[in-house]
DOMARBA-269936 format. One record per residue (C-alpha): residue number from 0; residue in three letters; chain; x, y, z. Coordinates in Angstrom, 2 decimals, padded with zeros to 5 digits. Each point is the difference from the previous one (the first is absolute). Layout:
<vexkols>
seq, type, mol, x, y, z
NUM, Ala, A, X, Y, Z
...
</vexkols>
This chain:
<vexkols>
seq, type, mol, x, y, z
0, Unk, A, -003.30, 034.34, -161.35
1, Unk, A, -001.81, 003.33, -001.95
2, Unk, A, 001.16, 002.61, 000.28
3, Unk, A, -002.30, 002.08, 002.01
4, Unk, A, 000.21, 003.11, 001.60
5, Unk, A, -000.40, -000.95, 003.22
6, Unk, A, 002.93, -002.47, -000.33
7, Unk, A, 001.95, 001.91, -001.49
8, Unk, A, -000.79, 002.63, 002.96
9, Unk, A, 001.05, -003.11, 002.47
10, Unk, A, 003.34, -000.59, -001.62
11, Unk, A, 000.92, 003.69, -000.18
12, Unk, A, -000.64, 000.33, 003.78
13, Unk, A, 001.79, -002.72, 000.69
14, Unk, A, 003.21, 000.58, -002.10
15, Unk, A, 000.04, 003.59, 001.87
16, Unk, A, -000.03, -001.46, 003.57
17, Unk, A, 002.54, -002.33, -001.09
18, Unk, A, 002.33, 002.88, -000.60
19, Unk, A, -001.12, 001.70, 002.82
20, Unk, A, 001.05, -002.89, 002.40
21, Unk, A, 002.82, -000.71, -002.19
22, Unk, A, 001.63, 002.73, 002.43
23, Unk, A, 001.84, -001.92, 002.72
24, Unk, A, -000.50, 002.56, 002.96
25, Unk, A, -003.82, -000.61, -001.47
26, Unk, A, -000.23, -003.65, 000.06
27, Unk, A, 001.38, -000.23, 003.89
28, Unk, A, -002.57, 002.59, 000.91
29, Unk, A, -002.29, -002.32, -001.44
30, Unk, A, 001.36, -003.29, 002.13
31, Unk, A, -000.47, 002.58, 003.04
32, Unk, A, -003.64, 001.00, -000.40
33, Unk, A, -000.68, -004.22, -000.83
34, Unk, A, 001.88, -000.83, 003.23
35, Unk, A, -001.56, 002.13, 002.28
36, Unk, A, -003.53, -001.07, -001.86
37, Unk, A, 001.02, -003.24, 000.53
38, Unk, A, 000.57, 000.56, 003.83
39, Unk, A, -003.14, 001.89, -000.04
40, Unk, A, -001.94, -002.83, -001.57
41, Unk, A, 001.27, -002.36, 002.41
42, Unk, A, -001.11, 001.95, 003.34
43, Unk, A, -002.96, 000.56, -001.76
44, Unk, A, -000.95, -004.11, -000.61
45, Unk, A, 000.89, -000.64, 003.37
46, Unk, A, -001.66, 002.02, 002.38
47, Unk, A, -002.95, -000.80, -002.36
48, Unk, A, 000.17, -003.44, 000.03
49, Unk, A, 000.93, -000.05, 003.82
50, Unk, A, -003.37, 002.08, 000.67
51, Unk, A, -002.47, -002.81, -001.35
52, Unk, A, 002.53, -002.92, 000.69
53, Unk, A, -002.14, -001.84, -002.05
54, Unk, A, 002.09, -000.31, -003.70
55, Unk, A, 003.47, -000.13, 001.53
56, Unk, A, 000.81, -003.25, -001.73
57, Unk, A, -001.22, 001.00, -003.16
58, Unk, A, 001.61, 003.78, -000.34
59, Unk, A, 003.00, -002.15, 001.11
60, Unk, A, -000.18, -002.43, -002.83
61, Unk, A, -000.65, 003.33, -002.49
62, Unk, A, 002.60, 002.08, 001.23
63, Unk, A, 002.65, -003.10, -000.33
64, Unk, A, -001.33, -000.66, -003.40
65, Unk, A, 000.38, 003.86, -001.13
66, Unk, A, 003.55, -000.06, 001.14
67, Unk, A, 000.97, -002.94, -001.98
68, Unk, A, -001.95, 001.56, -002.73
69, Unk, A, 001.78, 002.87, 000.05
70, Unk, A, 003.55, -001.67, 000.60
71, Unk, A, -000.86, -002.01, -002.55
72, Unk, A, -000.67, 002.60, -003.09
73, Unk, A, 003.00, 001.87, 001.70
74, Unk, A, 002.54, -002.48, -000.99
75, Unk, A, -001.71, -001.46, -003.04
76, Unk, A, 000.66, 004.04, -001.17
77, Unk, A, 003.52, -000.08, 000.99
78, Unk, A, 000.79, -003.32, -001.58
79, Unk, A, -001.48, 001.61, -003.54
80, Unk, A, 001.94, 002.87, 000.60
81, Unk, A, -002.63, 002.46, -000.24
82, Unk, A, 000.77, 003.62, 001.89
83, Unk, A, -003.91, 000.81, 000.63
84, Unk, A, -000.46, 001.87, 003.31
85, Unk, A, -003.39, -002.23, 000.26
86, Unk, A, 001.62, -003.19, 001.66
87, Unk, A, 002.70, 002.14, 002.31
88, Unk, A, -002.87, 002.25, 001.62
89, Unk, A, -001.87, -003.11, 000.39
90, Unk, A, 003.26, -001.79, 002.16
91, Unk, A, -000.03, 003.58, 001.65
92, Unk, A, -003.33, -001.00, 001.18
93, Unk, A, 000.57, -003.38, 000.74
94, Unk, A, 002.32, 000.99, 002.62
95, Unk, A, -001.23, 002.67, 000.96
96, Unk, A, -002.90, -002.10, 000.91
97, Unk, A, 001.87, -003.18, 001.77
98, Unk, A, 001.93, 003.22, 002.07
99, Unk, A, -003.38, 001.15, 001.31
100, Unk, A, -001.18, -003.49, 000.62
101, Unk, A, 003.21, -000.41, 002.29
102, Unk, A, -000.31, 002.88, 002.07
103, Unk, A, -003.86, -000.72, 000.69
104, Unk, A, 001.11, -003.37, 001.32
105, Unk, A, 002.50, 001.21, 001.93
106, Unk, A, -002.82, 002.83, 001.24
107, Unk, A, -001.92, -002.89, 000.73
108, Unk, A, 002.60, -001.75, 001.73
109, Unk, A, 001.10, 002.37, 002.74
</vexkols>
């Protein structure tokens, strides 16, 4: 790759925030704000899809594909022993996510 300034731009940012999160108190503040997304994304997706009822099946399908996605590039890191902060807020999100399904179905439920 040349060396342009634009990637060399990309790398510098990217080696800083790397140090920044290198921080530990950082890095779980960072799993916090992905789980709560996470949560938030899920109540968002389903009162959407419940509204049209239409695409149930197929947000279904996506969402179970994004979460083996997800688990999937989660473990792949860990098993390479790479201690990016990419693949842990992603899990963060992941569960964050299946959490906020749950408690929608058990909102629908009672």
């Amino acid at each position: 790759m040349q060396r342009t300034r634009l990637n060399t731009l990309v790398e510098q940012a990217s080696r800083r925030f790397s140090q920044w999160v290198f921080n530990p108190w950082r890095r779980i503040s960072l799993a916090v704000i992905s789980l709560l997304f996470g949560n938030f994304f899920a109540t968002a997706i389903a009162s959407t899809s419940g509204q049209t009822a239409e695409v149930d099946i197929v947000i279904a399908a996506i969402l179970v594909a994004m979460v083996e996605l997800i688990s999937w590039v989660h473990h792949r890191s860990r098993v390479q022993d790479q201690r990016t902060v990419l693949p842990e807020m992603l899990n963060s999100f992941k569960l964050g996510m299946i959490y906020g399904l749950f408690v929608e179905a058990f909102k629908l439920g009672s």
